[in-house]
C-alpha positions in Angstrom: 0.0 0.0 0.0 1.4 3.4 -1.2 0.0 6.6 0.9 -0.3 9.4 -0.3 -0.7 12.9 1.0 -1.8 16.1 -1.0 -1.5 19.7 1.0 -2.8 22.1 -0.7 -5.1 25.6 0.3 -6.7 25.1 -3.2 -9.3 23.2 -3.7 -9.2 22.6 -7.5 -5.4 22.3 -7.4 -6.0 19.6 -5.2 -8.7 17.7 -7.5 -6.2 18.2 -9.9 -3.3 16.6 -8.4 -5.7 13.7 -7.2 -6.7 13.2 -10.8 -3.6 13.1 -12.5 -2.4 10.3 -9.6 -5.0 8.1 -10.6 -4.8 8.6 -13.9 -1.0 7.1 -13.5 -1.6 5.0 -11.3 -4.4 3.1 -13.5 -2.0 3.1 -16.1 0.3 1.8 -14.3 -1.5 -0.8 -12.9 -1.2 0.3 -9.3 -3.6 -0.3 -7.3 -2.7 -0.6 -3.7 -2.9 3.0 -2.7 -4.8 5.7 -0.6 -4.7 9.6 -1.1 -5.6 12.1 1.7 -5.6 15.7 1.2 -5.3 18.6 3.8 -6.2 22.5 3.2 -3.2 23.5 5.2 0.3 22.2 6.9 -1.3 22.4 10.3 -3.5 19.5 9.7 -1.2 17.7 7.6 0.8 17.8 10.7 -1.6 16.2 12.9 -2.3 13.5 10.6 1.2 12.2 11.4 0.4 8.9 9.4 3.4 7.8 7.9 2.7 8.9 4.0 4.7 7.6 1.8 4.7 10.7 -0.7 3.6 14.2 0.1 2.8 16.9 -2.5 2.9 20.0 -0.9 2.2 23.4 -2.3 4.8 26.1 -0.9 2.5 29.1 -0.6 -0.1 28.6 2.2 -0.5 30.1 5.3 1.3 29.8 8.4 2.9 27.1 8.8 3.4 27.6 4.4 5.0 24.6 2.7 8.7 25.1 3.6 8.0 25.1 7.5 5.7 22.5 7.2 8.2 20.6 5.5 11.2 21.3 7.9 8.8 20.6 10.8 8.1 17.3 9.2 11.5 16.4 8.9 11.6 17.6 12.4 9.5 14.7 13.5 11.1 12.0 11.6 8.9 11.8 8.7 10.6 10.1 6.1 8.4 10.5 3.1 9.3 11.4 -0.6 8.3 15.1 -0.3 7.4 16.7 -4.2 6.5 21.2 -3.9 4.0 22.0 -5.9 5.1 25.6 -6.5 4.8 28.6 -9.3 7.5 30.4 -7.2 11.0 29.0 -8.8 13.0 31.0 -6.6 12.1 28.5 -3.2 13.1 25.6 -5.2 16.5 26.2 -4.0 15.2 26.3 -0.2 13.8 22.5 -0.9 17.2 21.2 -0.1 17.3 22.1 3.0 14.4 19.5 4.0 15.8 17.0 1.7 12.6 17.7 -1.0 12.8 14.7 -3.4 11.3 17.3 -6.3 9.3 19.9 -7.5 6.8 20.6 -9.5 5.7 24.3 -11.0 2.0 25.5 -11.4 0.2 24.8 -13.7 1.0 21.6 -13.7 2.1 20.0 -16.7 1.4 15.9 -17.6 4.7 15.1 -18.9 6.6 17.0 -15.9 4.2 15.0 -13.4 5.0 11.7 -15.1 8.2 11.9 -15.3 8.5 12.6 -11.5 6.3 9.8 -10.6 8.1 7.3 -12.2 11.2 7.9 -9.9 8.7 7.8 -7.3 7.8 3.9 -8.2 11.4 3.6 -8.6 12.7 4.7 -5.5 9.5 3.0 -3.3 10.4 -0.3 -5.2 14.4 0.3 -4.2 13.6 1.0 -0.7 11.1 -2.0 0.0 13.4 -4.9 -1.5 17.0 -3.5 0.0 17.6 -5.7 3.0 20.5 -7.6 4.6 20.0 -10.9 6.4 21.3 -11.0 9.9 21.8 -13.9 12.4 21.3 -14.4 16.2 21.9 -17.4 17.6 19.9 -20.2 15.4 17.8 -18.2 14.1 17.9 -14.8 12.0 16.4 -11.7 10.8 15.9 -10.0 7.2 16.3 -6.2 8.3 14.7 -3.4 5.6 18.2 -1.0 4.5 15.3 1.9 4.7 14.8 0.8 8.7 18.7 1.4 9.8 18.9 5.1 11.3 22.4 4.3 11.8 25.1 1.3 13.2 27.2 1.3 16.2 29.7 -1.1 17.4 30.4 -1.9 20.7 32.8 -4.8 21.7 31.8 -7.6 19.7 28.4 -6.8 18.6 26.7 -4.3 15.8 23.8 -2.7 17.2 21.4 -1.6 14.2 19.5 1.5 15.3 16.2 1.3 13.5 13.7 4.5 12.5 10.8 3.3 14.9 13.3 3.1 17.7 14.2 -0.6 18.4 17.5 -1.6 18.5 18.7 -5.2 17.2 22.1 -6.7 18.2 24.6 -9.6 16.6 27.8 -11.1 16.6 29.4 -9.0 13.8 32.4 -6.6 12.7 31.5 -3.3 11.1 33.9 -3.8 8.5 31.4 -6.5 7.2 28.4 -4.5 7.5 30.1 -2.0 5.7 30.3 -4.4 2.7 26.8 -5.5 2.6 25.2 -2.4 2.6 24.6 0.0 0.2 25.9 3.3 -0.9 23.3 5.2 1.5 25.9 4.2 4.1 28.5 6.1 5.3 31.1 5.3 7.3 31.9 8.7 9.5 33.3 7.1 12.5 35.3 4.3 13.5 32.4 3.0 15.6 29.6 4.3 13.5 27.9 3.8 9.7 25.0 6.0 9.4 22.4 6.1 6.8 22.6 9.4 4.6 18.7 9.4 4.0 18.4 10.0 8.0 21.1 12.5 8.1 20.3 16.1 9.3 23.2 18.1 9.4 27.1 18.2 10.8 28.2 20.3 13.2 31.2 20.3 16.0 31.8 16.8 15.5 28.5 15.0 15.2 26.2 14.3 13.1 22.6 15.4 13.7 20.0 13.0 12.4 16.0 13.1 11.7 14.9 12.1 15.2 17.0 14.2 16.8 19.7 12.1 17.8 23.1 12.9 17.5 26.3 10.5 16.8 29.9 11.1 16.3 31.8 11.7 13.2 35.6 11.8 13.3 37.4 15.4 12.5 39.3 13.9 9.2 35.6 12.6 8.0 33.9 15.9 8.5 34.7 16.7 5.1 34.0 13.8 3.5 30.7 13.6 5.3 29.6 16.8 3.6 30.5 15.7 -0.2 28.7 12.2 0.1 25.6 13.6 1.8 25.3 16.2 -1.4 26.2 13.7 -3.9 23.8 11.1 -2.0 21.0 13.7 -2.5 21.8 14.9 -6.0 21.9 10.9 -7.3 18.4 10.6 -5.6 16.9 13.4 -7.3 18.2 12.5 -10.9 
């Protein structure tokens, strides 16, 4: 089931948007969906239901799009987020909430195409990435998507997942580092975070979506930096 969200203060640009998604969708053959739609970012807010996609127009009234979005981010809300904008010059402001696109009023069918098929593409990647872990006899196929970050401590990896759990195994991080995928990063010698949860750097740690904050090393600060903007510009092509 894909979930959608549509935030918008206009009502026909909302029937709009909601037409053209099922009009891809049917051709598409996608039928495990739901689309909610919101007049404004305060009641998108309280929705908090874990949308897998949000279109969300820029100019609306306090909170408008961009804070909406940043206060999203703000509680950990992972979703692809697409601005529906006809003011070009906030465009550039979408990367600070890690916006996966935009798209300019009117709207335009090729333009909204275009964009959803890197939507599919993207949900498909993140659902079938996973790494198989064992403890004891048994073991675990853990989501890539789920991992906020990794941290080793003696022996054992501890995999800090996005709703809060933590799962532990025998393992070296060197390993882990081998069977993940470029989302990873390595910034410490104890840590491998996942760039999609990544927030910020500043004085030596790095700040992720749900607030937490782990180490990176001073000679990786750098480094850190020029992976997280090539991360986000290879997600957005």
């Amino acid at each position: 089931m894909i979930k959608f969200a549509i935030c918008d203060d206009e009502p026909a640009m909302v029937r709009q948007l909601a037409g053209y998604l099922a009009r891809y969708l049917e051709e598409h053959e996608v039928t495990a969906y739901s689309v909610s739609s919101f007049s404004n970012g305060r009641a998108l807010l309280e929705a908090a239901d874990g949308f897998d996609v949000i279109f969300l127009d820029i100019q609306m009234e306090e909170p408008d799009g961009m804070e909406t979005a940043r206060l999203l981010r703000r509680q950990g809300d992972h979703s692809l987020l697409i601005f529906v904008t006809v003011l070009m010059e906030l465009v550039f402001d979408a990367f600070q909430v890690e916006a996966y696109d935009y798209l300019t009023k009117p709207l335009d069918t090729v333009r909204f195409a275009r964009t959803m098929d890197r939507v599919l593409r993207t949900l498909e990647q993140r659902a079938t990435a996973s790494i198989v872990i064992r403890q004891g006899s048994g073991c675990e196929v853990v989501p890539l998507s789920d991992v906020v970050y990794c941290e080793v401590l003696g022996r054992k990896v501890y995999l800090h997942k996005a709703d809060g759990t933590v799962t532990g195994y025998y393992d070296r991080l060197e390993q882990l580092e081998r069977r993940v995928d470029r989302r990873f990063f390595r910034c410490h010698r104890s840590y491998l975070v996942n760039l999609d949860y990544v927030r910020g750097c500043q004085t030596g740690q790095v700040l992720l979506s749900q607030g937490e904050r782990i180490p990176v090393s001073r000679l990786r600060e750098r480094d850190l930096t020029g992976a997280l903007l090539l991360h986000m510009k290879k997600r957005d092509s």
